[in-house]
N, C-alpha and C positions, 0 to 999 in steps of 0.2 A: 368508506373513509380510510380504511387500513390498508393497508400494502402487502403483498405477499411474506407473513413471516413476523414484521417486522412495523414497528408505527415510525412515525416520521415527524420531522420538527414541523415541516408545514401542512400537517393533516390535523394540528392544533391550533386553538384561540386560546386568549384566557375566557377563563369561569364556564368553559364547555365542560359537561357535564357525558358521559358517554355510559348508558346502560350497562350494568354489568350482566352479565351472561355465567350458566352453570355448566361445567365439564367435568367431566370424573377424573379423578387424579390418583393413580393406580400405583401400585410398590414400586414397578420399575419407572415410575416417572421420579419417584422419590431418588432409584437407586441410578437413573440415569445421571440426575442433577449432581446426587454424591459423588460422581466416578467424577466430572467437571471439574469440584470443589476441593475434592480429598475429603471432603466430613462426612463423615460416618452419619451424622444426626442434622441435615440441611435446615430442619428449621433452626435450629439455633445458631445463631449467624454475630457470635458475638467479638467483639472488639479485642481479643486477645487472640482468638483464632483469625481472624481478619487478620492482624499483622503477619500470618505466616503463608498468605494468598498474597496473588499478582495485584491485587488488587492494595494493600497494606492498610486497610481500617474498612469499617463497613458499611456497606455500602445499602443494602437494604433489609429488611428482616424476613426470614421466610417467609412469613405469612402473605409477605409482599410478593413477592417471588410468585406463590401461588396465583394468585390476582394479576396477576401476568401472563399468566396463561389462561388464567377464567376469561380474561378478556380477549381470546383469542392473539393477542401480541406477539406469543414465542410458544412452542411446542419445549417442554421442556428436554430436551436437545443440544445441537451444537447453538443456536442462537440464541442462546440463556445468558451469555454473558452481556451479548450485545444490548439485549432488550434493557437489562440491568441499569449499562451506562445511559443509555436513550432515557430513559425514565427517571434515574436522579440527576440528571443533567438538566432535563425541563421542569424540574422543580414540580413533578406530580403527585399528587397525594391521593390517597384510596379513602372512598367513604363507604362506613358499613360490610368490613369484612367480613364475612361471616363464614365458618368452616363447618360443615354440618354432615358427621359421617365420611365419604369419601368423596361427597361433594366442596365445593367453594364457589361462593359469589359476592362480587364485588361490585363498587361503582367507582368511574373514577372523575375527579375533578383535576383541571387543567392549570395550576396555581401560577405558572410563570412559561414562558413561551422564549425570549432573548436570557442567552447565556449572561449573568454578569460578565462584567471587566473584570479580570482578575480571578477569574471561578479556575482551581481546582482539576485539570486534567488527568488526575490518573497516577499511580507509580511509575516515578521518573526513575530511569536504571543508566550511568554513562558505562559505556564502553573505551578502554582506552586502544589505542593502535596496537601496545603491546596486547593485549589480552584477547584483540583480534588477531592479532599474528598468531599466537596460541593457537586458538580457537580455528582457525581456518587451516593451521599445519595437520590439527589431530583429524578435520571435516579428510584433508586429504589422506590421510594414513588409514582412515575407514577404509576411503572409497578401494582406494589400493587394496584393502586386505579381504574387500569381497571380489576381487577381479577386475575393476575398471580400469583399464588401459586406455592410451592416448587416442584420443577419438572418439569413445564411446561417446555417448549421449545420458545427460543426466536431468528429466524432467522436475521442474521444480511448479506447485502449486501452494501457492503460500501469501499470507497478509503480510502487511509491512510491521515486518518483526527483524529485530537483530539477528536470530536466526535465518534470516531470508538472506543478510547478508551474510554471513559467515559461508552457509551453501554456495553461494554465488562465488565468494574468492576461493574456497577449498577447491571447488571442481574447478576453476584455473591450474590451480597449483598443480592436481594432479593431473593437469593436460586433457583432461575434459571438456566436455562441447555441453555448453549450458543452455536450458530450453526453457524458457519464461513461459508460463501458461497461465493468463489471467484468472485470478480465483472466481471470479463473476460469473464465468462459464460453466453451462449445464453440463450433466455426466458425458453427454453424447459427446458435445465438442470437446472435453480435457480427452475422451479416450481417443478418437480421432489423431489427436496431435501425439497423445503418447507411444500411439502405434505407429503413426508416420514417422515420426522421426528415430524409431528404434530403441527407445531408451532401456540402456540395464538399469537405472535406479529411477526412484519415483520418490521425490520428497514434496512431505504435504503435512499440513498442522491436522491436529485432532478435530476440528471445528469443520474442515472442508473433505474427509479422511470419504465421506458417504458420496464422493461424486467420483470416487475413484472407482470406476466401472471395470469389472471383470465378465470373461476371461480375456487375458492378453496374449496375444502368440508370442511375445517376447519372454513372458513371463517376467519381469523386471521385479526389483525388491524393493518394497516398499519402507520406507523410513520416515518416520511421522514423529512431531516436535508437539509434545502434550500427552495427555494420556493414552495410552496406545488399548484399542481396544479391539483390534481385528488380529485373530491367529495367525502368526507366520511375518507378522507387520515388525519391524526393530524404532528401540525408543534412542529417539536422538541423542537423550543424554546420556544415557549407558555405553551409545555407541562412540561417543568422545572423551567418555571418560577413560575407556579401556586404552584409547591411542595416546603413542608418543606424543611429544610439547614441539616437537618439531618434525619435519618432513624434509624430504630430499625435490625438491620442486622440478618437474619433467620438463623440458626446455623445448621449445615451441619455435618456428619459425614466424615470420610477421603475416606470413599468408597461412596460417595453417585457422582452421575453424577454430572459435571461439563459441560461438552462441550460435543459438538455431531458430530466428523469433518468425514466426507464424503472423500472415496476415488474418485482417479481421472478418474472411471471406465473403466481406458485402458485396464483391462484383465478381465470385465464382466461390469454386472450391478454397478454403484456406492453404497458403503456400509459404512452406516453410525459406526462409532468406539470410542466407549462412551470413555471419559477420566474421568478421577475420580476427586474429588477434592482435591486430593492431590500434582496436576501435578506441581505444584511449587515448594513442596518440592521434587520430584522428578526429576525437572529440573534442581534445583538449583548445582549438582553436575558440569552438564556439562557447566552454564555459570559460577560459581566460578574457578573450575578449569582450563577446556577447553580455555572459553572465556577471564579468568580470569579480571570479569569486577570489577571498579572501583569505589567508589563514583566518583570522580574527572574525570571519564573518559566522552569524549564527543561521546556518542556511539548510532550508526548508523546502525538499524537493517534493511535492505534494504525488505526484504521479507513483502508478503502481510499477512495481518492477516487475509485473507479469506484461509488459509494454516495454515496447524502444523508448521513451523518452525516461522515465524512470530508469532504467536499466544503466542508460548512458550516465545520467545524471549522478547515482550512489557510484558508479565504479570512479568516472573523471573527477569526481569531489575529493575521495577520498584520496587517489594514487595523487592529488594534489595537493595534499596534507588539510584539505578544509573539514571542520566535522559537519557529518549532517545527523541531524534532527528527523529521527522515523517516528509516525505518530499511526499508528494501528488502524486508527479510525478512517470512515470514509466521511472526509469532513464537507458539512453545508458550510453557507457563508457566514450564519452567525457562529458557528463553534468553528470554524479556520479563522476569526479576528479573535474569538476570545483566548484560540493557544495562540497565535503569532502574539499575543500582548501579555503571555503567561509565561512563551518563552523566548521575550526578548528577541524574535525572528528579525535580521536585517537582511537577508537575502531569499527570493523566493522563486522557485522555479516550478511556475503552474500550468494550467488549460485555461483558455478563454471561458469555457462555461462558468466555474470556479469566479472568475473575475467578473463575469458579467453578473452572478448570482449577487455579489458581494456588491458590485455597485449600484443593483434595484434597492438594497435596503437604506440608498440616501445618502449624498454626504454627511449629515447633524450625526445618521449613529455611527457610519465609520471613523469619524473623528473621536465616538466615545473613548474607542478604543487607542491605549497609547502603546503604537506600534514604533520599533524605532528603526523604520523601512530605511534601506539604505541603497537595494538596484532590486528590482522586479521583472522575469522573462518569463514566453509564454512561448505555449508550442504546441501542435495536433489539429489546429485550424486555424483559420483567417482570423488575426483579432482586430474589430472595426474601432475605427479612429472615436467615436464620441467613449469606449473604455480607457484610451491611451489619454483621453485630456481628461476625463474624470479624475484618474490617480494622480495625474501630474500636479492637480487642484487642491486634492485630498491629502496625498500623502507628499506632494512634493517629488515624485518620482515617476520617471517615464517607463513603462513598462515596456519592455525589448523585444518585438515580435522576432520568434526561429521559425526556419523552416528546417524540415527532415521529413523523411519516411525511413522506412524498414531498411531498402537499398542502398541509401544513401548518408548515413546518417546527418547530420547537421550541417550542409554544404555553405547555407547561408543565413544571413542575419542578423539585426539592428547591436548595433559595437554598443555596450554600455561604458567598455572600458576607454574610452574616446571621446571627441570631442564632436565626433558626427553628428548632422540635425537629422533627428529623428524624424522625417515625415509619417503622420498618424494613419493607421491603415495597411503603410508599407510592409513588406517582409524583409525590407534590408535588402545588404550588399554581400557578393561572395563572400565568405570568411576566409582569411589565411589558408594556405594550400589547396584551396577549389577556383575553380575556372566555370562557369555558369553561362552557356549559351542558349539560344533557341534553335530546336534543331528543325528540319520538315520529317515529313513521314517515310523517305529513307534513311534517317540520320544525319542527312546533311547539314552544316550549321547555317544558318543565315546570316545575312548582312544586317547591321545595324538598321539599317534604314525601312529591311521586307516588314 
């Protein structure tokens, strides 16, 4: 019933009852958790030191924590935190803890399964433009001052964290070629891609730090965002704190490399696909028109930026003055309705799976949730016309099929900002400055009619 790692919201009912199980729980499981935490003494997980963790109150009690692991759910590790949220978020409770020596066993019951309306997501932290400005000047005046020059290559391995963005603009600035590498990826594939595409720097949080496989012929420096626990690794925040508040920005032609994103090598070897530095403006069709985003709007790009569509989405948002909404989590369909209703989300740029998850659980409980949707787009596959009338039922909103790939970025796609009819199913019409034929297998283009 468990997953590798990690449990899941639909590997539960209520009032399932799951055996607990005994494991030995060793000093360095202790002194691993501490290093996570900052506390010196992990069982005591109390509401004063809470407030000075990411978390800002608390969240469970050691002894829980333990039972966490007795039940096999998290190796107390990098995915300690997660299992954390997974667990007080389903409203689990433990029966019969019992600590006996360097033993623990637990049992757990299943007390609630659907997020409330309105539950509690996490410490909210905003960023403002200025302070990313800051912040992305000082990420470039590092890069600079360990040797990165125009063109290097800068691998980035990281969750959806402000940090992720910051990396992302600083290696602009300093004329950088940025390399999104899905955090999902096993050791083999992140080193693959880090060795292919040459990178001098290697940025990666403390929680994914263990799939960064050595040795490398590049020998690249690695820079890791959380507690740094490998010799010779630099901590992201000392490394920004040291640098200047501002930077001299390395000036780029419109063809020169920007990003290096690597396909998903499901139909061969994975193949890195240079993006130019122009991809902004070149994206900017499909979220003005497509997504038709907002200053005002509260928008919620769900995709990883270890991906093209994510990637597009945080850089065009932003260089558009819209904020977005990064949410850490890799959200199912009941906790993606309980934050889009937590935080006020009116614009949402998803995957069909994502959408289609969210529409098996019924119109009655998507209406629980009071979302104040205002244009919805999707992208990375075909989305079939009975999700397009669902939402349109639900939420009042037609959800805007794009198409793109790696090469191409965003060429076509359903105009939200228009008065076009959406036919259900469709992937839309060329966007603004693309031209869309059918070619044959010289390249030739065909006639309308072939």
């Amino acid at each position: 019933m468990a997953r590798a790692e990690q449990w899941w919201l639909d590997d539960m009912t209520v009032g399932t009852v799951f055996p607990g199980v005994s494991k030995v729980v060793t000093q360095e499981d202790f002194l691993g958790f501490a290093k996570l935490t900052g506390d010196d003494h992990p069982i005591h997980y109390d509401a004063e030191y809470a407030k000075q963790t990411r978390f800002g109150k608390p969240v469970a009690h050691g002894l829980l924590l333990m039972a966490h692991t007795a039940l096999g759910a998290t190796s107390l590790t990098r995915h300690v935190e997660d299992a954390i949220i997974a667990f007080v978020a389903q409203d689990c409770r433990f029966l019969k803890p019992v600590l006996i020596g360097d033993h623990i066993r637990s049992e757990m019951e299943v007390a609630e399964v659907a997020p409330k309306p309105g539950r509690d997501f996490g410490l909210r932290r905003t960023v403002t433009y200025r302070e990313l400005a800051r912040d992305t000047d000082r990420f470039a005046n590092w890069l600079a001052s360990v040797g990165v020059q125009k063109g290097d290559r800068v691998a980035v391995i990281m969750p959806r964290l402000v940090e992720t963005v910051v990396i992302l603009l600083g290696t602009w600035k300093a004329g950088a070629v940025y390399v999104p590498i899905f955090a999902g990826f096993g050791a083999e594939a992140i080193r693959h891609r880090i060795n292919d595409s040459g990178a001098r720097v290697v940025c990666t949080h403390a929680a994914l730090r263990d799939k960064i496989a050595s040795p490398s012929p590049h020998a690249p420096i690695v820079l890791t965002v959380g507690a740094v626990n490998v010799p010779g690794d630099v901590d992201y925040a000392a490394a920004l704190r040291d640098q200047a508040p501002t930077a001299r920005l390395v000036p780029c032609r419109r063809d020169d490399p920007a990003a290096l994103i690597y396909t998903s090598g499901s139909t061969g070897p994975p193949k890195g696909v240079v993006i130019a530095t122009n991809l902004v403006a070149a994206i900017w069709p499909a979220m003005h028109y497509g997504a038709d985003l907002q200053t005002d709007d509260v928008f919620w790009p769900t995709g990883d930026p270890g991906w093209g569509y994510g990637l597009v989405c945080y850089a065009a948002a932003l260089a558009m003055g819209v904020p977005v909404t990064v949410w850490e989590a890799l959200p199912t369909a009941e906790t993606a309705l309980g934050f889009m209703a937590a935080r006020h989300v009116t614009n949402l740029a998803t995957v069909p799976t994502l959408l289609r998850g969210i529409m098996a659980l019924g119109a009655e409980r998507v209406r629980a949730f009071d979302i104040p949707m205002r244009r919805a787009s999707s992208c990375g596959e075909p989305l079939n016309a009975e999700v397009v009338r669902f939402f349109r039922d639900v939420w009042g909103v037609t959800v805007m099929d794009q198409f793109g790939s790696s090469e191409q970025g965003l060429p076509a796609g359903n105009l939200g900002a228009s008065s076009m009819t959406v036919k259900p199913g469709s992937m839309g019409r060329p966007l603004p400055g693309h031209r869309v034929a059918v070619v044959d297998d010289a390249g030739a283009e065909l006639p309308r009619s072939a």
